[in-house]
Backbone as CSV, one residue per row, in Angstrom:
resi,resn,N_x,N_y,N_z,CA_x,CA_y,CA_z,C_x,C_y,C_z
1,UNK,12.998,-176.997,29.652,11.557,-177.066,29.562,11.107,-176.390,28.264
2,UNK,10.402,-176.918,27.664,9.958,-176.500,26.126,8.791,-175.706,26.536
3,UNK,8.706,-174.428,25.565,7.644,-173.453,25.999,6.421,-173.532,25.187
4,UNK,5.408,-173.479,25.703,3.987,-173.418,24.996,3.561,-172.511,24.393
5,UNK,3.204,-172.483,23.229,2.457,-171.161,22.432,1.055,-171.674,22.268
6,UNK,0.822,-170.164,21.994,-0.987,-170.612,21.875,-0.873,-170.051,20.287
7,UNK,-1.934,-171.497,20.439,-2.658,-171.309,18.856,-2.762,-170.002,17.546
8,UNK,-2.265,-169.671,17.071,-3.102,-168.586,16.183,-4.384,-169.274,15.301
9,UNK,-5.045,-167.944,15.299,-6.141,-167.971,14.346,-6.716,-166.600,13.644
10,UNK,-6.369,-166.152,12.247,-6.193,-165.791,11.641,-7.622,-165.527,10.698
11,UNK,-7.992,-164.054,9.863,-9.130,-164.099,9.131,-8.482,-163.835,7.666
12,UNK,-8.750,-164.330,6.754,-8.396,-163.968,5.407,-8.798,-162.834,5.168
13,UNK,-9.804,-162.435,5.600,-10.125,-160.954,5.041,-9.567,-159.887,5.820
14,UNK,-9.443,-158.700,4.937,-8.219,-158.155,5.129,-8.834,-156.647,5.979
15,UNK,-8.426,-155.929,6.181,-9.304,-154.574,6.908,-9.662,-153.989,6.419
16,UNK,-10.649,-153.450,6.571,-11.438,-152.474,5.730,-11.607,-151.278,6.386
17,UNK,-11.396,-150.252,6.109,-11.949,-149.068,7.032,-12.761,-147.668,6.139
18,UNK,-14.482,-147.960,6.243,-14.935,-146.601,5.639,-13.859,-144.855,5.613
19,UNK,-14.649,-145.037,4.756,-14.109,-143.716,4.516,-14.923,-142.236,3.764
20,UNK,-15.150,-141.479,3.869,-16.074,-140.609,3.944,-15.739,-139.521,3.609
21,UNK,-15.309,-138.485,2.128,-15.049,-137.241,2.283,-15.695,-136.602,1.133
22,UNK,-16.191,-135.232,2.007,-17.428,-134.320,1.730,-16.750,-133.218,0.868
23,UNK,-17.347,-133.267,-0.203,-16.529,-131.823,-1.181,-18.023,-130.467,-1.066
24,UNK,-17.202,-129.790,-0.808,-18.127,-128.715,0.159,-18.397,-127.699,-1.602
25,UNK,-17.622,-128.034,-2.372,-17.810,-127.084,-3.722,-19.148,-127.648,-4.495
26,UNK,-19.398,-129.165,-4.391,-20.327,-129.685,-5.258,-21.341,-130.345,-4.543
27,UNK,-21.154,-130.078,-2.754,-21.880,-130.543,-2.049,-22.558,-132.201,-2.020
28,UNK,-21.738,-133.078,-2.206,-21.259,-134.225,-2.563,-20.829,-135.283,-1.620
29,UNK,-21.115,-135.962,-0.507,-20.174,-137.127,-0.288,-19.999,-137.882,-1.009
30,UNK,-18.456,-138.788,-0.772,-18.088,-139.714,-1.971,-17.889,-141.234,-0.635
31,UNK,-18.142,-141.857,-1.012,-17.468,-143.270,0.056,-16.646,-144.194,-0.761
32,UNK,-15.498,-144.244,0.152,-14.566,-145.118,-0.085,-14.731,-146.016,1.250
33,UNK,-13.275,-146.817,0.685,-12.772,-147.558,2.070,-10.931,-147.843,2.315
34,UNK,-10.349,-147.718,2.900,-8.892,-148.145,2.946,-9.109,-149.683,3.323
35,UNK,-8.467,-149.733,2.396,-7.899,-151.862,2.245,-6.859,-152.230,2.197
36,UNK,-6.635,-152.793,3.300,-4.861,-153.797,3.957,-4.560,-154.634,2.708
37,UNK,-3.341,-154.193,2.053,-2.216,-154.898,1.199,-2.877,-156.682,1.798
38,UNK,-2.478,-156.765,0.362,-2.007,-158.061,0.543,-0.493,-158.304,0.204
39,UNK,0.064,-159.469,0.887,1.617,-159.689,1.413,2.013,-159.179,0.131
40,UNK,1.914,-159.833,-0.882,2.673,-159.805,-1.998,2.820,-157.668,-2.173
41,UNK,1.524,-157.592,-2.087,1.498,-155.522,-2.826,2.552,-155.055,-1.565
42,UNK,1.827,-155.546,-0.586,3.250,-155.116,0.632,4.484,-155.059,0.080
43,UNK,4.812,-156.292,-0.292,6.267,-156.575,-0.610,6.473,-155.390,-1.289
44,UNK,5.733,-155.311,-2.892,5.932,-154.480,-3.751,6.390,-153.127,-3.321
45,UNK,5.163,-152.361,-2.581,5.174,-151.100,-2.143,6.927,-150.950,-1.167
46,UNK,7.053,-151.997,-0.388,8.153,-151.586,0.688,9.497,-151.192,-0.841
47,UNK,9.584,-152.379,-1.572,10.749,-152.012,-3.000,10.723,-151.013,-3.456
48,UNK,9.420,-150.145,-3.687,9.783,-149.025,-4.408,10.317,-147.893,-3.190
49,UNK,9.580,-148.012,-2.048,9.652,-147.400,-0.615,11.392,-146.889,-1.014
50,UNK,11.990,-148.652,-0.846,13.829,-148.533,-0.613,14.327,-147.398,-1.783
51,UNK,13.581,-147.966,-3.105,13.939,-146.934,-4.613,14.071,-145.432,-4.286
52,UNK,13.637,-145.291,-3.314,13.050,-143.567,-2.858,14.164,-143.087,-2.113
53,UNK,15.347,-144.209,-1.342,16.133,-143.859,-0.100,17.760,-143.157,-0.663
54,UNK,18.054,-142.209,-0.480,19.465,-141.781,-0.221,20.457,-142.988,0.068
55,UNK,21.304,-143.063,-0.172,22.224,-144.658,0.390,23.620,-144.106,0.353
56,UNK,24.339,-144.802,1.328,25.851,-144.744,1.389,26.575,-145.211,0.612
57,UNK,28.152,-145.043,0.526,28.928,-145.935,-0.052,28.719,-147.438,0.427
58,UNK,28.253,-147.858,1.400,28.028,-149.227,2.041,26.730,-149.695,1.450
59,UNK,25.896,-148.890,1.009,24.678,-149.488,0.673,23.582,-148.855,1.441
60,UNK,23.595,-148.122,2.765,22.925,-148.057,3.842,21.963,-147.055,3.354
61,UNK,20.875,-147.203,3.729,20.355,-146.112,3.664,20.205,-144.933,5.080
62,UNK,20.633,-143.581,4.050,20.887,-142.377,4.899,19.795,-141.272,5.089
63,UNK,18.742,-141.381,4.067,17.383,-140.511,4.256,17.166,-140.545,2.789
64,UNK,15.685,-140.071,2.771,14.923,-139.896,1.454,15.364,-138.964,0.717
65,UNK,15.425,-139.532,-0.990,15.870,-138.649,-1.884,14.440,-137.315,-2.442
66,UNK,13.100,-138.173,-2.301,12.373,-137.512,-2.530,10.776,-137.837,-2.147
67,UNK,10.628,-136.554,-1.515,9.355,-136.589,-0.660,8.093,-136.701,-1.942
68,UNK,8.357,-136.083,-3.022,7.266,-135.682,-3.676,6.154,-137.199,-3.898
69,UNK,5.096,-137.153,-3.347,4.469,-137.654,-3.902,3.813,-139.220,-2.732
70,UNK,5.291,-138.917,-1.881,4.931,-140.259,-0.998,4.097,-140.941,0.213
71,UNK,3.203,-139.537,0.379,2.111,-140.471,1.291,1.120,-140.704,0.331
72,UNK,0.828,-139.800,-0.622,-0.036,-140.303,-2.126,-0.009,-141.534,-2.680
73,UNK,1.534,-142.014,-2.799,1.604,-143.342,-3.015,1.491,-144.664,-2.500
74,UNK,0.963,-144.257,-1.224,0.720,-145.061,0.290,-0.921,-145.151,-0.096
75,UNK,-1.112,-143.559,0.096,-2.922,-144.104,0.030,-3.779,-144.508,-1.173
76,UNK,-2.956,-144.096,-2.416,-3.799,-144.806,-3.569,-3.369,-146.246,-4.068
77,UNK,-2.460,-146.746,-2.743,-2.438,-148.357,-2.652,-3.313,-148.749,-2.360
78,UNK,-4.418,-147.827,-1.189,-5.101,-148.479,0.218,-6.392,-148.295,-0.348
79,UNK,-6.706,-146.793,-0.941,-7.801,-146.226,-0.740,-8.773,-146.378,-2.302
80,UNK,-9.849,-146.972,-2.325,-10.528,-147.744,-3.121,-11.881,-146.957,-3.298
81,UNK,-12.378,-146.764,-4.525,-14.152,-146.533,-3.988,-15.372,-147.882,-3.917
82,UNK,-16.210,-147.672,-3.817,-16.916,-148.926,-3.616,-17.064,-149.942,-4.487
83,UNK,-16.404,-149.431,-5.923,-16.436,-150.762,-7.053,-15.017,-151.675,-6.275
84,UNK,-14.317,-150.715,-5.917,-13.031,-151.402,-6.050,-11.410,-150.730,-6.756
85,UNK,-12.506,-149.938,-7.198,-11.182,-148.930,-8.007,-10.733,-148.043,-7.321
86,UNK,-8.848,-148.169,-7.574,-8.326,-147.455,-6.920,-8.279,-145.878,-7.115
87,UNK,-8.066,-144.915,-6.507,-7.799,-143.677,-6.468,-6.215,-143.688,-6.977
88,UNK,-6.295,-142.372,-7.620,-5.227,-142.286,-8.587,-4.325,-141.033,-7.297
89,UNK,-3.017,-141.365,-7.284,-1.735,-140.572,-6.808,-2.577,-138.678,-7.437
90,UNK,-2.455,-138.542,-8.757,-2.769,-137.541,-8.852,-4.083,-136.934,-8.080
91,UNK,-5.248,-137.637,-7.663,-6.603,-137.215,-7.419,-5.639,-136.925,-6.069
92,UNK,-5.371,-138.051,-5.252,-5.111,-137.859,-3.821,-4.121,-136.344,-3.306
93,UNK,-3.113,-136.286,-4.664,-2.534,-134.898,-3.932,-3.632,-133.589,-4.293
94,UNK,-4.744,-133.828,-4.283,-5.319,-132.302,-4.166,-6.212,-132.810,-3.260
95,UNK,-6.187,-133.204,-2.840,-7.028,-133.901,-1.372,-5.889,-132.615,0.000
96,UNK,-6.448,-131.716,0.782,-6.049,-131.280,1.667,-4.662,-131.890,2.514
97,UNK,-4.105,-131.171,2.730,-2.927,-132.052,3.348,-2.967,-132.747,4.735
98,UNK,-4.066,-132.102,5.533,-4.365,-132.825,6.690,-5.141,-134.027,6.402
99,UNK,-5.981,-134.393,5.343,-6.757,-135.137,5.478,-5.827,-136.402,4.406
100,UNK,-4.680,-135.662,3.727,-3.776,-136.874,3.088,-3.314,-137.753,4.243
101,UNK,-2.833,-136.503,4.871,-1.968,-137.544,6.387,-2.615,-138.154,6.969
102,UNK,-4.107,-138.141,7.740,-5.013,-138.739,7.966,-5.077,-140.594,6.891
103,UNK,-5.036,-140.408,6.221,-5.170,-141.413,5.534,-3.822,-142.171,5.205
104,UNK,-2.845,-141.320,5.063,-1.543,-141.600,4.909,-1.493,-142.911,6.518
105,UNK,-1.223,-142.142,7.498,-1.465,-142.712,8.863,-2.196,-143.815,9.030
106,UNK,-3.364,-143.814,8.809,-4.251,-145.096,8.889,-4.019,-146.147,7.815
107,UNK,-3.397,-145.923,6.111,-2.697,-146.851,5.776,-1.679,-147.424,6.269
108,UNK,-0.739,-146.399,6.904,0.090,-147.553,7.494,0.101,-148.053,8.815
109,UNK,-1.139,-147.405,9.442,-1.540,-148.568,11.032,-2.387,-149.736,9.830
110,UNK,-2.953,-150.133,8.738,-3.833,-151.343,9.120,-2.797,-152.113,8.109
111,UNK,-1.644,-151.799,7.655,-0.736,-152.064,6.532,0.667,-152.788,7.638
112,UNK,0.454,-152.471,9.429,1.750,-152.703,9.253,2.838,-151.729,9.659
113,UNK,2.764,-150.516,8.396,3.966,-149.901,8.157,4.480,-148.697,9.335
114,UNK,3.053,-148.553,10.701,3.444,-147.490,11.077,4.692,-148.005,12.064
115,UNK,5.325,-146.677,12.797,6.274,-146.761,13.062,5.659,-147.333,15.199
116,UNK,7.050,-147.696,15.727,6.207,-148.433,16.793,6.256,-146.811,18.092
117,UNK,5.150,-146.984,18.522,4.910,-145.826,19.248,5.299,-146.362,20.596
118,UNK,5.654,-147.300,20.380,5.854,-147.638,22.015,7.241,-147.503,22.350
119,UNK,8.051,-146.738,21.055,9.486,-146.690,21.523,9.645,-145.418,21.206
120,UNK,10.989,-144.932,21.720,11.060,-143.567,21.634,12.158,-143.488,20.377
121,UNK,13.046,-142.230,20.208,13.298,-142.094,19.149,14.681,-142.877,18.825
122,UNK,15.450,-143.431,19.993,16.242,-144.601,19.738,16.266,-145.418,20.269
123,UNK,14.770,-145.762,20.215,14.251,-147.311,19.758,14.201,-148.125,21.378
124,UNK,14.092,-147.187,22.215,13.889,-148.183,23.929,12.434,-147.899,24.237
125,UNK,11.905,-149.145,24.948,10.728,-149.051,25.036,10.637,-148.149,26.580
């Protein structure tokens, strides 16, 4: 018996999620927004991702060679101000570290990249 799927239907536009942070020195909000890759920057970002990995004699990868810099490089993929221009790696690491991860996190829930929470740490649901 051949199985039935249902339809997809799909929006070109991609996610957007405000974004809002208050610099308490110049008394200032600034608005941004985080914006979902498109396939192709995906692609890109995951290549340099691998560039970053420790690897075996087999090829495998065994853990990261270097942390510096890499949820920065996640969110000034994502994180845009209202022209459109991206935020620079350097601005983002003096951004608080809770509020990097914050953003770090929500790039990679609307990107895709987060990890699946519905499994535990070897991988059974």
């Amino acid at each position: 018996m051949q199985k039935v799927h249902a339809p997809l239907e799909f929006t070109l536009k991609g996610v957007e999620v405000p974004v809002t942070l208050y610099d308490e020195e110049d008394g200032v909000k600034r608005e941004y927004k985080l914006v979902e890759f498109s396939g192709k920057a995906r692609d890109q970002y995951l290549t340099k991702l691998d560039a970053r990995m420790k690897k075996n004699s087999k090829g495998q990868n065994i853990g990261v060679a270097s942390f510096d810099g890499l949820q920065a490089e996640l969110v000034s993929k994502c994180l845009v101000d209202l022209n459109g221009e991206s935020v620079s790696v350097d601005v983002i690491q003096q951004f608080p570290s809770s509020v990097q991860q914050a953003l770090f996190k929500k790039s990679q829930e609307i990107n895709g990249l987060d990890v699946d929470e519905d499994k535990d740490d070897e991988g059974n649901e």
